[in-house]
C-alpha positions as CSV (number, residue, x, y, z in Angstrom):
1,X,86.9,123.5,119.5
2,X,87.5,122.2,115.5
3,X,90.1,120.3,114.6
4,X,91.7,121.1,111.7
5,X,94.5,119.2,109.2
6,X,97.9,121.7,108.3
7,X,98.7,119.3,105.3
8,X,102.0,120.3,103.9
9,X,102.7,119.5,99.9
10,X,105.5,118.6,98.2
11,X,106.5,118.2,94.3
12,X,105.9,115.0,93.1
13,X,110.0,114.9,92.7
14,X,110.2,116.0,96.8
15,X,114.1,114.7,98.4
16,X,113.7,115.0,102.3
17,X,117.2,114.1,102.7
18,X,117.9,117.2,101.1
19,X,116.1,119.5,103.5
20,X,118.7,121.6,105.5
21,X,119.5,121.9,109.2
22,X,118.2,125.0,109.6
23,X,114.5,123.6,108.2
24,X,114.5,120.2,110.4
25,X,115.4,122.9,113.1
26,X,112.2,125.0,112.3
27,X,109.6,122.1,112.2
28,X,111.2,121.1,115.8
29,X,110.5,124.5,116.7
30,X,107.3,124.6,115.5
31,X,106.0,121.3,117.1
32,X,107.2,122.7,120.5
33,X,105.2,125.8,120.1
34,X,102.2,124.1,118.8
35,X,102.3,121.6,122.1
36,X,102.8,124.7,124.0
37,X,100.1,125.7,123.3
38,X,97.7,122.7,123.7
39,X,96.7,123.1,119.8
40,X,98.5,119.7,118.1
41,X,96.6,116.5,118.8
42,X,98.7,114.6,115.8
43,X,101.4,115.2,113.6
44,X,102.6,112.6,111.2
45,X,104.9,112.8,108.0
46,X,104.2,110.4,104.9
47,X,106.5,108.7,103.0
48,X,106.9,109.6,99.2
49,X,103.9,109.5,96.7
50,X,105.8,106.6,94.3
51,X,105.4,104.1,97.4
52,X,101.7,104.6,97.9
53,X,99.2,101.9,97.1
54,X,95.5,103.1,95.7
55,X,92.3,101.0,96.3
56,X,89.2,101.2,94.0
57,X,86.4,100.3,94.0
58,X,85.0,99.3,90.4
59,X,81.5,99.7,88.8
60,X,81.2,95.9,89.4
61,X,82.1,95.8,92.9
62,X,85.2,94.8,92.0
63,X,87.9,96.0,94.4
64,X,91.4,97.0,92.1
65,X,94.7,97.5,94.1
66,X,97.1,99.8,92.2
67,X,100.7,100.7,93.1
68,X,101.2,104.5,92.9
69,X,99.5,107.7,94.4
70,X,95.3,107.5,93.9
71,X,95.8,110.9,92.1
72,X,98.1,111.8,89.2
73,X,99.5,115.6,90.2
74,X,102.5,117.1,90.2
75,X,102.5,117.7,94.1
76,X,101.0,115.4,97.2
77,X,100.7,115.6,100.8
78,X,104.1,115.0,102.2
79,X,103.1,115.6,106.3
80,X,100.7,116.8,108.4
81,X,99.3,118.5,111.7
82,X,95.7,117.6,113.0
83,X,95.5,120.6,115.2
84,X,92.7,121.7,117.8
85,X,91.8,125.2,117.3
86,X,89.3,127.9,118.5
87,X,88.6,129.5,114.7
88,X,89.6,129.0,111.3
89,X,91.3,132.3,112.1
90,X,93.6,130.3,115.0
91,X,93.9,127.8,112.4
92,X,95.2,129.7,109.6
93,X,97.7,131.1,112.1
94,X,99.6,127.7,112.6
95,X,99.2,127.3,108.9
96,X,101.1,130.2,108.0
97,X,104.0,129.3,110.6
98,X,104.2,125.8,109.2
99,X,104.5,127.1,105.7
100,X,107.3,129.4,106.9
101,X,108.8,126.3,108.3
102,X,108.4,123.7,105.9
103,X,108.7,126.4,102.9
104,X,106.1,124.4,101.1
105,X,102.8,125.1,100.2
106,X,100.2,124.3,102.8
107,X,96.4,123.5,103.0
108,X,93.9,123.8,106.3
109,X,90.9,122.4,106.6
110,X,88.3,122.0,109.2
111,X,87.5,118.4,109.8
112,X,83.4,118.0,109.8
């Protein structure tokens, strides 16, 4: 089986205290089903963008450490699912049940 990552993304602006009962209730739900049914190996969420810290390496070799997101965008990877799954198909499945659930856009990829 692939595993794939269900990487939810929020604005850059993103409040999670302000996501509602009835969401937090969803993403419960979801997790049970997904542990059902053997397909979650991981699930993690990240805290906001603003407190990330970059690394670089330079054209030197110099190594720069940067406060802030590596990317400038106007939306970043606020959670994710590392999920074991028989097809893309399987995969895409979950993915569209966690962007029901998170009501945010969401990406799946197969790991290599």
């Amino acid at each position: 089986m692939t595993q794939y990552l269900v990487a939810i993304h929020h604005p850059d602006d993103y409040d999670a205290s302000a996501e509602g009962e009835a969401m937090q209730r969803d993403i419960r739900a979801l997790n049970v089903e997904m542990k059902a049914a053997g397909v979650r190996v991981f699930v993690g969420g990240l805290a906001p963008a603003k407190s990330a810290v970059s690394v670089r390496v330079k054209p030197d070799g110099e190594v720069l450490v940067t406060d802030g997101p590596y990317m400038e965008t106007k939306e970043h990877i606020g959670g994710f699912w590392v999920l074991e799954a028989a097809s893309l198909e399987e995969a895409l499945a979950w993915g569209r049940k966690a962007a029901i659930a998170c009501r945010a856009p969401v990406e799946v990829r197969a790991f290599n």
